[in-house]
N, C-alpha and C positions, 0 to 999 in steps of 0.2 A: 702558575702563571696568571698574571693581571697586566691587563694594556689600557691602556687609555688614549684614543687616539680620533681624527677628523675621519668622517665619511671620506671625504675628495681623497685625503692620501690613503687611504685604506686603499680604495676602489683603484687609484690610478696604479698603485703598487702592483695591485693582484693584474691587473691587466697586462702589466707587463712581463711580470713571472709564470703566467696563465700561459705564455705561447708555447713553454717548453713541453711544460706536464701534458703525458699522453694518457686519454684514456684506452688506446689500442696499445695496448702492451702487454705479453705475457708477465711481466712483472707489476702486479696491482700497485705499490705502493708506487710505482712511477707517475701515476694519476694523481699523487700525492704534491703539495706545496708544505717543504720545510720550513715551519713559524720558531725563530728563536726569541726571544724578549733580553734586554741584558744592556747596561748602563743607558736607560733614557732611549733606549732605539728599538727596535722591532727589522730584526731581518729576514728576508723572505726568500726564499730560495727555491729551486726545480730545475731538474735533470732529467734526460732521457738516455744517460750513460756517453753521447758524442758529445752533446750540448749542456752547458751550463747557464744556470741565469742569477744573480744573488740582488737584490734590491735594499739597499738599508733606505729606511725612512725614523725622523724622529717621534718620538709618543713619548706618553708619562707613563714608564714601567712600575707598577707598585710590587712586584713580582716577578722575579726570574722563570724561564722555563721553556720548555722545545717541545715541539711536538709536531706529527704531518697529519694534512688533512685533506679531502677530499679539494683539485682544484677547481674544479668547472664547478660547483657547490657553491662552495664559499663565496667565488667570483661571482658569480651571479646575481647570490645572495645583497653581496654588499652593494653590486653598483644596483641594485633596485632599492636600495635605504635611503632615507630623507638625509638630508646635508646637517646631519648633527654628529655628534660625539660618539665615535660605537666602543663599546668599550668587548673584551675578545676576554676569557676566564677561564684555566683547565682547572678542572674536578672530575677525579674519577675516569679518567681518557676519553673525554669526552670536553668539547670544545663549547661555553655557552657564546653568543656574542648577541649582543645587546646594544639598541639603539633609537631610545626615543621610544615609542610603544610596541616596537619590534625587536622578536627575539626567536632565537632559533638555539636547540643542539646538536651538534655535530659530532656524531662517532670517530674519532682517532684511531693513528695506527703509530708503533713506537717508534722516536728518533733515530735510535740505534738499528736498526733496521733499514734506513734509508742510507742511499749509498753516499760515500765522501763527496764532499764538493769540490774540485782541484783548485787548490790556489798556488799559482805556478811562479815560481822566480823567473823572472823576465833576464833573456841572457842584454835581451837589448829593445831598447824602447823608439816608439814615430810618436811624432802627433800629427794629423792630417787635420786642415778644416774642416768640419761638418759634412758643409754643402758640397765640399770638394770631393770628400769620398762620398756620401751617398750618389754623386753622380758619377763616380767612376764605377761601383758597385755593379749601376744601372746598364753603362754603359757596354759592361763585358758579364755578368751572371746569365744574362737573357740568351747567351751561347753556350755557355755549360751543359756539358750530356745529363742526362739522366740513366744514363746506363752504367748501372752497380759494375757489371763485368769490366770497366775499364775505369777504377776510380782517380785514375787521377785526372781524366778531361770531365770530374763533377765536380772539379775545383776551381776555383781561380787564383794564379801561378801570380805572385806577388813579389816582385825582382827587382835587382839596380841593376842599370847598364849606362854605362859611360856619366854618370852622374846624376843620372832619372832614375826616380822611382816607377815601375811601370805595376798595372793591373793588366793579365792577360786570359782568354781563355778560350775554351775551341770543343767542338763537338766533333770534328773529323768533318763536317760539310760546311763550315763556318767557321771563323773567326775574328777577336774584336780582341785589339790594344788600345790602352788610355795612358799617353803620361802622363803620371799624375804633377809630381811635383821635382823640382832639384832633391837629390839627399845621396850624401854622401859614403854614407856607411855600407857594408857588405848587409843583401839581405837576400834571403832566397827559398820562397816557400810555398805550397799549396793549400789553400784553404778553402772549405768546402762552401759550395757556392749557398748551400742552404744558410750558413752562418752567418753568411755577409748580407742574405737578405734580411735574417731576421733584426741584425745589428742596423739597417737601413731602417726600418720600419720602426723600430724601437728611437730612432734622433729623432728630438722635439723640433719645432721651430725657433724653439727660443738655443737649443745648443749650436755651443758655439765650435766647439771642437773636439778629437774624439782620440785616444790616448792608444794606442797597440801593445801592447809586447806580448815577447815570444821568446820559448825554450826551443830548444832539436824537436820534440814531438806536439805543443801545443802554444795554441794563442791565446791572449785576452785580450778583451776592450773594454776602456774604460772610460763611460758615459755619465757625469753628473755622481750621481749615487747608485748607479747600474753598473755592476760588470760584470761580462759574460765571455766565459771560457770554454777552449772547443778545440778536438783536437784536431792536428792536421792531415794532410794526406799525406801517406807515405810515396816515392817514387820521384821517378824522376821526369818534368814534363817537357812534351817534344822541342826537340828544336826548328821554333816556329818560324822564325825570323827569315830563313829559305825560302819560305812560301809566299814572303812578300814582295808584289813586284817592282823590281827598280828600273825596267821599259819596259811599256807595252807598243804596240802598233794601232791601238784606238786611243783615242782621249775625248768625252764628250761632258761639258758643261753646260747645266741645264737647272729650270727653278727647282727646287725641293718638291716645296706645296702641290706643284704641279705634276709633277711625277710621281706625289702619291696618290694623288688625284687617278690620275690613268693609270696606276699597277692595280689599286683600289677597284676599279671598272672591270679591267682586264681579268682579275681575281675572280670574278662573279661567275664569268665563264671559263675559265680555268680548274674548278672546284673540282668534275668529274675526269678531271687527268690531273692528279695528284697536285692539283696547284703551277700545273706548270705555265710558263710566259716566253714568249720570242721577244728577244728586244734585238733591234735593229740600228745601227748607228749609220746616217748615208751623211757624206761628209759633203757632197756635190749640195746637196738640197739645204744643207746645214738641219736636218731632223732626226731624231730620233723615236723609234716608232715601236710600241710596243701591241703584240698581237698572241691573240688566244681562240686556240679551236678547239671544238669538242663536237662531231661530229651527230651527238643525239640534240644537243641545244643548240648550235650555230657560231658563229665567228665574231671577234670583237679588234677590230682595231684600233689604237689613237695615237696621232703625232701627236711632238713638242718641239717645239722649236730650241734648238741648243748649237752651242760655240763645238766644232766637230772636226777631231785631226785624224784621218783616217776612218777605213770603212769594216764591219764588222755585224755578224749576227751571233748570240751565243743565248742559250733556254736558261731559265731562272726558275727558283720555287719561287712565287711570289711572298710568302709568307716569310720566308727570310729574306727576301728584300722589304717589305714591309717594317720588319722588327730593327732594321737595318737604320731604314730611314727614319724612325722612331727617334734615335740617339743622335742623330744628326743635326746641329745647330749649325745657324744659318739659312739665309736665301736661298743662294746654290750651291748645285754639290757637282763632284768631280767625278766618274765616272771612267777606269780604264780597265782594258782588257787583252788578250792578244789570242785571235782563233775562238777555236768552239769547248773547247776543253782544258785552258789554262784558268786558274783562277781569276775572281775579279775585283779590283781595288774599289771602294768606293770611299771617300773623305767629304768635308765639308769645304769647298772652294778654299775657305780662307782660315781651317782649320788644321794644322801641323800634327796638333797631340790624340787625334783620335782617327785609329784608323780600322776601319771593318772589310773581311777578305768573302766573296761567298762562292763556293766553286760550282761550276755550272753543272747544270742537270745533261745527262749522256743522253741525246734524243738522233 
């Protein structure tokens, strides 16, 4: 193998292929990045056996040839080299790469050895805007469990319903739906929430849009000259739609900013009982009042003035309200509930397609 190729795309390639390769792995060569050379390109590849990544960039191949290498190494390596030409050589399993007065060897391990990369026939294909999924990503991953023992709420549930495409997901104390867009075709899948960040992190500014498909067991996306394949969740996810309320017996609207303002406060003193907050909606006073005790440090209250149908008090974590109001665009936001123990809506006043559910703490 002979490559010939710029510092900047070296560097940016391995950056990208670098989030997959783990160096905690019982399997060493998964620390590994797959280097192939082959008509004028240089493809870069890493797996951790769920996730795939494959990078093609173009170079001047004077030489065919494959080979893995150590990824956190190489990566390093290259994004500290001057912005010149590096040119990458195997001799003897052993990787030279060279660039300007800097030169390194790299001990190898054999291609054949490293596992398949899946490149999956797509039963069927989306394209979504960029900006449109990375914000929908945002707006429902940050709910996703992390708990192995229940994998399909580590996913996020990717469905059409009545002509929308939705992004949905739920940790059993939380939930957040985004429609995303009109689409008409049957779709209906779980994908792991890890994938959809990493695919998030990886769109540039400059991409414009971002390509999906998907078999019965796995997904891809297809980014520029990146694509990354991952498999799905098996199972079936709950039927959420129940849980969301169509009356409540409160209604309070109120500014955003300002009410993260005061959960923020309240929060401070809330820390030594697990995060918890009373919120109070008094419909007579038109406020809304949120309060936090903890008996070793002292008590924190603060109104807000807010549009109020109905009265009501029900305990919040604050940290998911917080993460809540995070994803919420707009001034104000709308706020319903009914009692001390039914779930509670909260949306953006003048937002339809984004709704987050949080159920109240048992106090």
């Amino acid at each position: 193998m002979k490559v010939i190729l710029t510092q900047e795309k070296l560097a940016k390639a391995l950056a990208i292929v670098g989030r997959i390769a783990s160096p905690r792995t019982t399997l060493p060569i998964l620390s590994n990045i797959l280097i192939k050379a082959e008509e004028n390109q240089l493809i870069l590849s890493a797996t951790n056996l769920e996730v795939a990544i494959t990078e093609t960039i173009s170079a001047k191949v004077e030489k065919n040839g494959v080979i893995t290498v150590p990824a956190k190494l190489l990566m390093e390596f290259v994004a500290n080299l001057p912005k010149v030409n590096v040119t990458l050589t195997l001799a003897d399993d052993k990787l030279s790469v060279v660039a300007g007065n800097y030169k390194s060897t790299i001990n190898t391990m054999d291609a054949e050895d490293y596992p398949e990369i899946p490149d999956i026939v797509a039963k069927n294909k989306i394209t979504i805007p960029a900006d449109l999924f990375k914000k929908s990503v945002a707006n429902t991953s940050l709910v996703a469990s992390s708990d192995t023992t229940r994998p399909v709420l580590t996913g996020v549930y990717i469905y059409v319903f009545e002509g929308d495409l939705y992004f949905v997901a739920t940790d059993g104390y939380r939930l957040a739906e985004k429609k995303v867009m009109p689409y008409s075709d049957e779709i209906s899948m779980i994908v792991p929430a890890a994938t959809l960040n990493d695919v998030s992190r990886i769109l540039g500014d400059d991409t414009k849009e971002i390509e999906i498909g998907f078999s019965d067991d796995q997904i891809s996306f297809e980014i520029d000259d990146t694509v990354i394949t991952s498999r799905l969740v098996s199972g079936n996810f709950i039927n959420y739609r129940q849980l969301i309320p169509t009356k409540t017996d409160v209604k309070a609207v109120l500014s955003r900013s300002e009410f993260v303002r005061v959960v923020k406060v309240s929060e401070l003193f809330a820390r030594e009982s697990a995060g918890s907050i009373v919120m109070t909606a008094d419909s007579k006073k038109s406020l809304v009042n949120v309060h936090s005790i903890v008996s070793q440090i002292g008590e924190n209250s603060n109104e807000i003035e807010a549009t109020v149908s109905g009265d009501g008090t029900v305990t919040l974590n604050s940290k998911f309200l917080l993460d809540c109001l995070g994803q919420i665009e707009g001034e104000n936001i709308k706020i319903q509930f009914s009692g001390k123990l039914a779930p509670i809506l909260i949306v953006g006043e003048n937002d339809k397609n984004y709704k987050h559910i949080i159920m109240p703490v048992k106090s």
